[in-house]
N, C-alpha and C positions, 0 to 999 in steps of 0.2 A: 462560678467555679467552686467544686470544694473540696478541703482534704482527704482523700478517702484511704483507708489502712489497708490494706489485702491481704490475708492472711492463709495461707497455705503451703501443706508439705510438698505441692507438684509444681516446680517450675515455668510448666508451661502452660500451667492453669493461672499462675501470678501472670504472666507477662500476656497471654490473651485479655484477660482485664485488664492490665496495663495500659497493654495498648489502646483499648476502645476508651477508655477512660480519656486516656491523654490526648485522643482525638475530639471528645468530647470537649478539651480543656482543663479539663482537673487535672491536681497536683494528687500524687500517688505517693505512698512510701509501702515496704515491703516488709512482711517477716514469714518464716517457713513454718514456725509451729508454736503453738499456741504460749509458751512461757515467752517466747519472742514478743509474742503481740502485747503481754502484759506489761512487759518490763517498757516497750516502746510507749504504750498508752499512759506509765505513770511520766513519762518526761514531755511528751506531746499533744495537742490535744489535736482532735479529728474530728469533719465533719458527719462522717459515715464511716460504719467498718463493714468489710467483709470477711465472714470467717467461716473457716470450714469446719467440718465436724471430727470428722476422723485424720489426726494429728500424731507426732511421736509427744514425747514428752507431756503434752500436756496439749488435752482433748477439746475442741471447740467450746464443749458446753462447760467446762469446765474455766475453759477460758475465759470466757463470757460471765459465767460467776463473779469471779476475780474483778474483771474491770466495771461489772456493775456496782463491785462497793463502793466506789470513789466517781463513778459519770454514769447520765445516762444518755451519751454519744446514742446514736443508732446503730443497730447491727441487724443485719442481712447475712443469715445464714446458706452455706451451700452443703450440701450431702449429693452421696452418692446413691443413695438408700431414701427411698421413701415415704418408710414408715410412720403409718401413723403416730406411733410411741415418739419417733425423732420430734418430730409437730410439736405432737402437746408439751414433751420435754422443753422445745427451743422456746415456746411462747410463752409456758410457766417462767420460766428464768429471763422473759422482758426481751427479746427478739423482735425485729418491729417487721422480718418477712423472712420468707423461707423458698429458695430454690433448687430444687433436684438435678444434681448432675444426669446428662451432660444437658447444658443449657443454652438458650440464644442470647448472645452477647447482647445483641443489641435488647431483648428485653429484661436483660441485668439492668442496662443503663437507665430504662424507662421507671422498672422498679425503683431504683436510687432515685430517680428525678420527683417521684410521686411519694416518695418518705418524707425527702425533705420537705418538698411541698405541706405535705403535712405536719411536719415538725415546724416551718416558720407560721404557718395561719395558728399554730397550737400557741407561740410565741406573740402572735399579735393582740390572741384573744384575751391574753392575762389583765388586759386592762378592761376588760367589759366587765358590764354589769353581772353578779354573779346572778345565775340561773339554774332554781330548784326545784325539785319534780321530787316530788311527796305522793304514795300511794300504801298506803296503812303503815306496818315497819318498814317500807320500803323507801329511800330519802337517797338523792342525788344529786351532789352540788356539782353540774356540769359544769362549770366554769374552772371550779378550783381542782374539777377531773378526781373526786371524794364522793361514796359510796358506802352507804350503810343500810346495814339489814338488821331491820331488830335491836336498834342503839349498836349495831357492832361494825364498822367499820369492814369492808371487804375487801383486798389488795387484789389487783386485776393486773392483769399483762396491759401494756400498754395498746397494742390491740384489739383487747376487750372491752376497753374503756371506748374508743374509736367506734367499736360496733353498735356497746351497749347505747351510749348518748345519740348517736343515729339513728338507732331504732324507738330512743324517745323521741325524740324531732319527730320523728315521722311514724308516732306510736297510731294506732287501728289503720294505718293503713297498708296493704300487702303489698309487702315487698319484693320483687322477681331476685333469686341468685343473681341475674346479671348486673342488676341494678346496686346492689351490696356490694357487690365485688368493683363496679366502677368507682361507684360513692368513694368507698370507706377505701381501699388498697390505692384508689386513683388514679389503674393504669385501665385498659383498655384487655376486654375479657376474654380468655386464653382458651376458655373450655375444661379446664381443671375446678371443679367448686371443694374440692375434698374440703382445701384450708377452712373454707369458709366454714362447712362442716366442722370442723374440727374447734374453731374459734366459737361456733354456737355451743358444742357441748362443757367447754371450758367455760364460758358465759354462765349456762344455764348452773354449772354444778357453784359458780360463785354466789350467783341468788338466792341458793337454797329454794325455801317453798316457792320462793318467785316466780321460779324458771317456768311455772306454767302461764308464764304472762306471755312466757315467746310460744307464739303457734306456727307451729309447722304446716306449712301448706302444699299440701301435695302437689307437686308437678308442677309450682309455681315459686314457691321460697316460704318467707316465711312475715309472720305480722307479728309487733308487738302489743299485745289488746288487753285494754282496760275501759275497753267499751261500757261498761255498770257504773262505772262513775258520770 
């Protein structure tokens, strides 16, 4: 079971999550718009938040600024709009997934189920041996989820890190979009690849010269290749 925040100006978009949640067994709490969910996040903590974009007072992404300074709970963005610009914004600012109104309840709940899934294996791993993948300036302590280019340290959305270290595990060998999308998100694959899209171009722009390590493979996904060494 876990605590999850709802966040939204539309009543009957809180109480549709609500509901499937609390059928699910989770414990819920509510707020309407985004200074709400701050003010409730510095006195509570949560296992999951969902929060929407377009807010009065104080705007999803902006919200989600706010309570990244002090946690970093999960958040699970919802929009109505689903611009690429919304994407890259939510994931720059540490979002761990993004869904476009109007959506299926039940695969809200799968997404939640498949974050945390990934948030506790993230938790179990802290105790392993650390694991590092060196290719010229390029250095990656996957364990401690640390990332340098050039002696210089690169801050990544938490789902970059997610894709980047999976595409090491599984570097020269090609990978299908559907395969990425099961792996790394967890759920079971919708036919939307945009994000993934979107998560590789964000990727590539944080390797700098790197990013020609990711190969795009037409009609098929993509390989991380360091085949020369």
């Amino acid at each position: 079971m876990y605590k999850i925040l709802v966040v939204d100006d539309e009543a009957r978009i809180r109480e549709l999550i609500v509901k499937y949640a609390t059928f699910e067994g989770h414990e819920t709490v509510e707020a309407g718009d985004g200074m709400e969910a701050v003010r409730i996040c510095r006195q509570q903590n949560f296992d999951i938040i969902i929060m929407d974009i377009m807010m009065p007072e104080l705007d999803g992404f902006s919200a989600c600024r706010e309570i990244r300074k002090n946690s970093n709970t999960p958040i699970l963005m919802l929009s109505a709009r689903g611009e690429e610009y919304d994407k890259i914004n939510g994931f720059e600012l540490g979002i761990d997934d993004y869904v476009v109104k109007p959506f299926s309840p039940k695969e809200l709940m799968l997404r939640i189920e498949a974050i945390m899934k990934r948030v506790q294996r993230g938790v179990s791993s802290e105790k392993a041996k650390n694991e590092i993948f060196e290719y010229n300036g390029l250095k990656a302590d996957i364990t401690a989820r640390i990332v340098y280019v050039d002696d210089q340290r690169v801050d990544m959305s938490p789902k970059e890190y997610d894709l980047f270290f999976y595409m090491l595990k599984n570097k020269n060998i090609a990978l299908t979009r559907e395969k990425l999308i099961c792996d790394v998100w967890g759920y079971d694959f919708y036919g939307d690849d945009r994000t993934l899209d979107t998560h590789i171009k964000l990727l590539r722009r944080s390797l700098g010269e790197y990013s020609k390590l990711i190969v795009t493979l037409r009609g098929v996904g993509y390989r991380f290749d360091i085949s020369d060494v």
